[in-house]
C-alpha positions in Angstrom: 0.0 0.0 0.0 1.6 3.2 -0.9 -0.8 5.7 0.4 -3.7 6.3 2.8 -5.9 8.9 4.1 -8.1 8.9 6.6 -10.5 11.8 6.9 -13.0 14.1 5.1 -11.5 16.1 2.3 -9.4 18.9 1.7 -9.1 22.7 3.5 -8.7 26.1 2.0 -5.0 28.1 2.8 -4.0 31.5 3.6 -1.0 30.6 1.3 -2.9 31.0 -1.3 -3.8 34.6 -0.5 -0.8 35.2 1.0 -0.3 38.3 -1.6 -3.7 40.0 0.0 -3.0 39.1 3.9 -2.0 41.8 6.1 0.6 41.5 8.2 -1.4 40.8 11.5 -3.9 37.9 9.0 -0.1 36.9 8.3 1.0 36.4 11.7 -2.5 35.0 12.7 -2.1 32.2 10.3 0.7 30.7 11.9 0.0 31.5 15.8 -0.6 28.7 17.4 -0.9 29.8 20.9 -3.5 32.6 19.9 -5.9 29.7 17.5 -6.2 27.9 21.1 -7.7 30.0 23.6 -7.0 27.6 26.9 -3.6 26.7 25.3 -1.2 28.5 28.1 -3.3 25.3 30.4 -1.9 23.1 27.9 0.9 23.9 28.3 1.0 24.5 31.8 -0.5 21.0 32.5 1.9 19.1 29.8 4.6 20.2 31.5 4.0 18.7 35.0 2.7 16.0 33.2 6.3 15.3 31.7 8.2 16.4 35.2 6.4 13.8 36.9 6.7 11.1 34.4 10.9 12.0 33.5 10.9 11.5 37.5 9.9 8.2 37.4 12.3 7.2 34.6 15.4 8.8 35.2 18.0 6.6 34.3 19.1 8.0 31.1 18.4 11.4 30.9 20.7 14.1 30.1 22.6 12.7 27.8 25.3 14.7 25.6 25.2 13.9 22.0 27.0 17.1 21.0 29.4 19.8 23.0 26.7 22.6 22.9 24.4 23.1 25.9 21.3 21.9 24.7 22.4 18.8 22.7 21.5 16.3 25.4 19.1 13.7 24.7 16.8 11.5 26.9 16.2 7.8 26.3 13.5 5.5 27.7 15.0 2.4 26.5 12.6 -0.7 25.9 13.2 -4.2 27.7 14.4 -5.5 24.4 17.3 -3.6 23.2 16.4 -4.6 19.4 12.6 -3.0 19.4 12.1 0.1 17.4 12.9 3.3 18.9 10.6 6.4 18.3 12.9 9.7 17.9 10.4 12.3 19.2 11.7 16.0 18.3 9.8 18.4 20.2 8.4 21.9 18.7 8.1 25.2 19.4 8.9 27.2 16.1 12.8 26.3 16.2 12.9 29.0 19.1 11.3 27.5 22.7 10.8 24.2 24.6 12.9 21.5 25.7 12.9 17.3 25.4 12.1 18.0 29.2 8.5 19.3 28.5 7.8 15.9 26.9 8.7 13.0 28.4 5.7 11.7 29.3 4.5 11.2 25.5 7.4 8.7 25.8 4.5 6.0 27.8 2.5 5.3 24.6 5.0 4.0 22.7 6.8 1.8 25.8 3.7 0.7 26.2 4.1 -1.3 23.5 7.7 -2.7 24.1 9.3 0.3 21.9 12.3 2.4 23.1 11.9 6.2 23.2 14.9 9.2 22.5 13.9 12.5 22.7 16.6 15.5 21.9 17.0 18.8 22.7 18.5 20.9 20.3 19.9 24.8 20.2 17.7 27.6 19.7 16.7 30.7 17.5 18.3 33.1 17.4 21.3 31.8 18.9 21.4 28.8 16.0 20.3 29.4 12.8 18.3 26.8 11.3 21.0 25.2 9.3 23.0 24.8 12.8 19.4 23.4 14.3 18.9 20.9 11.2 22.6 20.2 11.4 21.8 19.0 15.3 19.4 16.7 14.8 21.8 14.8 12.2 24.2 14.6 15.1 21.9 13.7 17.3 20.7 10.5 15.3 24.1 9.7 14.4 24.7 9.3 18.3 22.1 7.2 19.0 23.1 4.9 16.0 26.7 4.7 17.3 26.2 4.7 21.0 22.3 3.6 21.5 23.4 0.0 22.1 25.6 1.3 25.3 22.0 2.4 27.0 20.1 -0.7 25.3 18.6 0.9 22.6 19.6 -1.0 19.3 16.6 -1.1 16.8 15.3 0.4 13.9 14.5 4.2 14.6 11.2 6.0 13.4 12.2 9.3 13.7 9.2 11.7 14.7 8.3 15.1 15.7 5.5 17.7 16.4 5.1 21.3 15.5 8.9 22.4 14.3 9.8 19.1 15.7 7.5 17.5 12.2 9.9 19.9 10.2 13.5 17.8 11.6 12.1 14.7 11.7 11.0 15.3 7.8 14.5 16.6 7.1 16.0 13.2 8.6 13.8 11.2 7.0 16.7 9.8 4.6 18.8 9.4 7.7 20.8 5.7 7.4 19.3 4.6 10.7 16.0 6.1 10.1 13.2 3.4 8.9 10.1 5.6 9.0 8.7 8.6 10.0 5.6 10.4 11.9 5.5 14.0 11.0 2.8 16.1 13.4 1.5 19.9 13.0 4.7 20.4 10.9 5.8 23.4 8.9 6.7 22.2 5.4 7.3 25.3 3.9 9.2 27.8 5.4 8.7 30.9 2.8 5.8 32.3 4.0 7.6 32.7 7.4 9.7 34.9 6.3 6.6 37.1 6.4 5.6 36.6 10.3 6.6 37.7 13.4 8.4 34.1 13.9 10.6 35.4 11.4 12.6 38.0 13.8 14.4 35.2 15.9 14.6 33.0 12.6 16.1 35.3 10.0 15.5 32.8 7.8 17.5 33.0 4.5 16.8 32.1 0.6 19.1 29.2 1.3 17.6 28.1 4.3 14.2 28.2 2.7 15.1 26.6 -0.3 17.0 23.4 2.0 14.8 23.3 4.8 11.2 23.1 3.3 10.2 19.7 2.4 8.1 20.9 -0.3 10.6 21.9 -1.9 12.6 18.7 -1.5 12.6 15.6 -3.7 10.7 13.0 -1.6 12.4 10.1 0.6 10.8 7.1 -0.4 10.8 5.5 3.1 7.6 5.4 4.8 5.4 8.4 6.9 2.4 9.3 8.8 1.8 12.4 8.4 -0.7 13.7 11.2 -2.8 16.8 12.2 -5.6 17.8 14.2 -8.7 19.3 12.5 -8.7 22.2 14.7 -5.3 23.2 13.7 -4.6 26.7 12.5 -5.4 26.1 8.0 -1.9 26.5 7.4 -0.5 23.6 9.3 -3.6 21.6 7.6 -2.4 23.1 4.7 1.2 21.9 4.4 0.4 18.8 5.8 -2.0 17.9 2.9 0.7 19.3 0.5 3.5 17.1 2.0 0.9 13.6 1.8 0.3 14.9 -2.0 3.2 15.1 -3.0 4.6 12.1 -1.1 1.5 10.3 -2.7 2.4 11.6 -6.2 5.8 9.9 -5.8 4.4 6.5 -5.0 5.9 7.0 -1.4 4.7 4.9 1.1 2.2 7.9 3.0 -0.1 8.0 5.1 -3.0 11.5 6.2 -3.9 11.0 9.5 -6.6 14.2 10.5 -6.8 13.8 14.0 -10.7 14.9 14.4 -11.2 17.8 17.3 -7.7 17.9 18.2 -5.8 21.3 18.1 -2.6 21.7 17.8 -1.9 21.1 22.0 -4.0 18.3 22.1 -2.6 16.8 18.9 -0.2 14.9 21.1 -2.5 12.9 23.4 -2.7 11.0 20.4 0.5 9.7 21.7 -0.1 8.5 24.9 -2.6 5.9 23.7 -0.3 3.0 22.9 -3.2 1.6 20.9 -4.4 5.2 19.3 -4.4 6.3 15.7 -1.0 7.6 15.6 1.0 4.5 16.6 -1.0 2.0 15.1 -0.6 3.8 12.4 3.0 4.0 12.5 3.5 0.2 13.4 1.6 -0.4 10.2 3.6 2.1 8.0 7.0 0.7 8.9 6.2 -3.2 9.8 
C-alpha cells in the first residue's frame, strides 16, 4: 500500500492569498498559541505531566550527543534492546521548549515494548536553522553509534511535532531512520519569512530553499503524516501538500486528521499506545 488517508477532504489556505494578507492575518495564520484560547493550560499542564513522568524514569536522561548546551538527549530504552525506537523531536517554532517538556509522551509507545529518545537541540536566534537541522543529524548519528551502550539498538522512526514534524522530515533519509511520523509540521518555510516568527529565525533564501520539504525531492521511506482538525489552515495546509506530494511519488504515505484535536492536544494521540498515531506508524514501517 503506498498511500492512505483517513479523513473528510481537503481545506482552504492562507497561502494562497498570501499576496492580499496583512501583516497581523499573516502572523495569525501561523499563531498557534492565539488559535487555542486555553492553550497556556496546555501547556502549563503538559509540562507537569512530563516532570512527573521523567521522574519516574530517570535513568538515562541528560545525555550529551554534542558539546553545545542543549544537545543532550533523553532515552526510555525498551526491555528488548532490538525494538524500534521512536525519535520524538519536540516543537516550538525552532525557538522555545525543551525534550524536558515531553517525556511523558514517551509512555504510549513503551507501552508497546518500543524504546523512546527525545533530543534537545539549540535555539533561534542563537542557532540558525542550518546549525538546528545540522543537530538533529548529530543527534541520530549518536544514538546509532552509542544507542546499544544504553540498550537501545533497533530500527528508529524518527518523529516530531510542530517544528519538531519539520526535523524529523528533514531526517527522514537518515541511514538509521526506517520511517517517519510527522505532526503539525511546517513544510514550507517561505511564508515565514513574512511573520513575526521570522525576527528570531532570519530565515534565508538558502535556508528556505533546503529546509522546506516541499521543496525537497521525496524520501521514499515510509510516513504518517498527522494533524488535528482544529489546527490553525496552514499547518492543515502543508500537511495535505506534503501527503500529495509524497503520494504523487508512489511513497509509502499516510494523512492522519486527528478529528477535534488542536494543535496542543494533537499529542494525546500519543499516549494511547493503541491510538491512531501509533497504530498507524507500526503499520507504515512493519
Amino acid at each position: 500500500m503506498s498511500t492512505i488517508f483517513v479523513g473528510n477532504g481537503r481545506t482552504g489556505s492562507p497561502q494562497e492569498r498570501w499576496a492580499s494578507l496583512s501583516q497581523a492575518e499573516r502572523d495569525t495564520a501561523y499563531d498557534n498559541n492565539k488559535a487555542v484560547a486555553n492553550s497556556a493550560e496546555l501547556v502549563a499542564a503538559r509540562n507537569s505531566a512530563a516532570e512527573v513522568y521523567r521522574a519516574a524514569n530517570a535513568g538515562h536522561l541528560d545525555i550529551a550527543y554534542g558539546p553545545g548546551e542543549r544537545q543532550k538527549i533523553d532515552l526510555y530504552p525498551a526491555a528488548n534492546p532490538t525494538a524500534p525506537c521512536l525519535v520524538f523531536i519536540h516543537g516550538g517554532y525552532w525557538q522555545r521548549n525543551s525534550r524536558e517538556f515531553f517525556g511523558h509522551f514517551a509512555s504510549g509507545a513503551a507501552s508497546i515494548g518500543w524504546s523512546v529518545a527525545m533530543p534537545s537541540y539549540s535555539l533561534a536566534p542563537q542557532a540558525t536553522l542550518t546549525q538546528i537541522v545540522a543537530e538533529i543529524g548529530l543527534a541520530l548519528n549518536w544514538l546509532e553509534h552509542h544507542g546499544p551502550e544504553h540498550g537501545i539498538d533497533g530500527p528508529i522512526i524518527v518523529s516530531g511535532w510542530s517544528a519538531g514534524a519539520q526535523l524529523a522530515a528533514m531526517h527522514l533519509d537518515h541511514a538509521s531512520v526506517v520511517g517517519g511520523l510527522a505532526i503539525s509540521g511546517v513544510y514550507d518555510l517561505a511564508p515565514l519569512r513574512d511573520t513575526y516568527l521570522n525576527a528570531a529565525l532570519n530565515l534565508t533564501d538558502a535556508e528556505i530553499e533546503a529546509f522546506s520539504p516541499l521543496k525537497l525531492p521525496v524520501v521514499m521511506k515510509p510516513m504518517v503524516i498527522a494533524y488535528g482538525s482544529n489546527e490553525v489552515s496552514a499547518l492543515v495546509s502543508d500537511s495535505e501538500s506534503l501527503h500529495d506530494l509524497r503520494a504523487a511519488a508512489n511513497a509509502p504515505s499516510a494523512l492522519l486528521p486527528l478529528a477535534g484535536a488542536d494543535h496542543f492536544t494533537v499529542l494525546d494521540e500519543l499516549l494511547q499506545p493503541d491510538g491512531k498515531l501509533l497504530s498507524l506508524v507500526k503499520m507504515m514501517v512493519g
